[in-house]
C-alpha positions, -999 to 999 in steps of 0.1 A, spaced: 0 0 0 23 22 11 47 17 -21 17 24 -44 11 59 -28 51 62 -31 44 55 -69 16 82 -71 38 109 -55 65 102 -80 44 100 -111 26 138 -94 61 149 -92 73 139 -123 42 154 -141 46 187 -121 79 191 -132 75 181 -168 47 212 -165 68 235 -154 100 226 -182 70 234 -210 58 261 -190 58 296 -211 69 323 -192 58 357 -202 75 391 -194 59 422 -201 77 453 -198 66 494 -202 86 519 -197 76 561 -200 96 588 -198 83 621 -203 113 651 -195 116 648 -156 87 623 -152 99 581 -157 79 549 -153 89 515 -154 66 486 -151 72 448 -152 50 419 -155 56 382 -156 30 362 -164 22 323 -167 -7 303 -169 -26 324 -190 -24 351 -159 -32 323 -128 6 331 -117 20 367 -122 41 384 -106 42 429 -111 69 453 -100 62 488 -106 90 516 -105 71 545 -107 99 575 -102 131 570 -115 156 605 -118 189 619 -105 192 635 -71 195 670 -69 216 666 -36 240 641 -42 257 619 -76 235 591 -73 198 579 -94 165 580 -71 140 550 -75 107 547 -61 89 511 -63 65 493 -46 78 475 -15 60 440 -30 40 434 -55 4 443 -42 13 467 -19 5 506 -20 35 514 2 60 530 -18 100 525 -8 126 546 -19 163 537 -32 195 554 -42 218 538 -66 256 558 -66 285 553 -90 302 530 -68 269 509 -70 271 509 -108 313 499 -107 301 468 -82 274 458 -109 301 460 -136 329 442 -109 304 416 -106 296 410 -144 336 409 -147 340 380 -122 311 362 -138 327 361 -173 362 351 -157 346 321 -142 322 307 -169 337 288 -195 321 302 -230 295 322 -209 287 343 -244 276 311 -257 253 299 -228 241 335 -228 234 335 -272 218 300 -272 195 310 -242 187 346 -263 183 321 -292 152 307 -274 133 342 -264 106 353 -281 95 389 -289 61 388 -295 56 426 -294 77 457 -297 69 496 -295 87 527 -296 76 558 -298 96 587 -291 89 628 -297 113 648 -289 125 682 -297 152 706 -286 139 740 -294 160 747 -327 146 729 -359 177 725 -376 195 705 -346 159 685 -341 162 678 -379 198 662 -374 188 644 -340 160 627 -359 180 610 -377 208 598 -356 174 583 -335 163 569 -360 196 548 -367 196 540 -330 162 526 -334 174 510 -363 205 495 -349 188 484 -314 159 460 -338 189 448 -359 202 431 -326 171 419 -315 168 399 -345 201 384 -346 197 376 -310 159 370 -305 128 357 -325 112 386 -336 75 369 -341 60 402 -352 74 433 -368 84 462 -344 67 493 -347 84 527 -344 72 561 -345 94 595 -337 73 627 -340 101 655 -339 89 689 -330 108 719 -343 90 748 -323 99 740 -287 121 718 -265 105 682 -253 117 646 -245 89 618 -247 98 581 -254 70 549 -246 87 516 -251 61 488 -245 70 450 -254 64 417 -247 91 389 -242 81 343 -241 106 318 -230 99 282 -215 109 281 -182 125 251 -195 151 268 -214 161 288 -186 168 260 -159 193 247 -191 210 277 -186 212 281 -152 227 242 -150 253 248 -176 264 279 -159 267 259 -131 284 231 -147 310 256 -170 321 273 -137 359 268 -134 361 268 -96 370 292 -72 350 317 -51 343 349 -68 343 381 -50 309 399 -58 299 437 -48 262 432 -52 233 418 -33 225 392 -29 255 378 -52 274 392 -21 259 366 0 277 337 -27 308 353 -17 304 350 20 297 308 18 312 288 31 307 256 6 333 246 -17 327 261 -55 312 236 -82 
């Protein structure tokens, strides 16, 4: 008796797990700046919607006080309460340190990182941007540098990604007076599958030794104990 019940909980587990491998993971992101005025929104969704998860980053700018970027975001997703943070330089350097120490230890990280890219799909991109700088013959030029950035920031998408509909791009210039408006709003689809691939072969390409991150909570990976894989 009690080895068929043993039976059913491995065939449950199995099935669970074989669910969430196949599982399509979808990440919505919207972002809105408007001259001092930034919001940043993102959603991940599965389960046609039955498990989603929102963080919302309503304020992003610079401090007028001090060197360092201002973000206001919900404390957790659901909650009213807003919490503010304050990211400096040395923050950004730690973030870089960090990324540094990561490519010294993974064996062919680019490739782990391109074949995971390989598998993301963008099943929706939008950018529209009006902008003008008060002068029409420097908003004239500015148009189309914009519009080569624009142009440059799809042609790596598609090398990297599966573009599975065509991105649509706007940029409104206006010549008569000085503003700065950009909406970006797209959608991104993995399996979570594909993801737990790469997470086990940047386990299993590391080539030993503790690294020394900066950042929470890699910082914490520093500070164990445990031998390195």
């Amino acid at each position: 008796m009690r080895l068929k019940w043993l039976l059913i909980a491995l065939i449950i587990l199995l099935l669970l797990i074989i669910l969430l491998i196949v599982t399509r993971l979808n990440i919505y992101l919207y972002y809105y700046h408007n001259n001092d005025n930034d919001h940043l929104k993102i959603e991940c969704k599965a389960w046609f919607g039955l498990i989603k998860y929102k963080k919302d980053i309503p304020l992003i700018k610079v401090d007028d006080n001090s060197p360092t970027i201002v973000m206001k975001e919900e404390k957790s997703a659901g909650e009213q309460e807003i919490e503010t943070k304050q990211y400096s330089a040395k923050d950004l350097l730690n973030s870089m340190q960090d990324t540094n120490e990561i490519l010294n230890h993974v064996i062919s990280l680019h490739k782990i990182v391109r074949k995971f890219l390989k598998k993301i799909s963008v099943k929706r991109f939008e950018w529209h941007t009006m902008f003008g700088l008060g002068d029409a013959a420097y908003t004239g030029m500015l148009t189309g540098g914009l519009w080569a950035v624009k142009g440059s920031m799809i042609g790596l998408l598609s090398n990297y990604m599966k573009l599975k509909e065509s991105p649509y791009m706007t940029i409104t210039p206006q010549f008569q007076f000085a503003v700065s408006q950009t909406i970006i709003s797209c959608i991104f689809q993995f399996r979570i599958g594909h993801a737990i691939v790469a997470a086990f072969k940047l386990i299993k390409y590391w080539k030993g030794g503790k690294a020394k991150f900066k950042t929470k909570p890699l910082s914490a990976l520093s500070n164990d104990k445990t031998k390195s894989v």
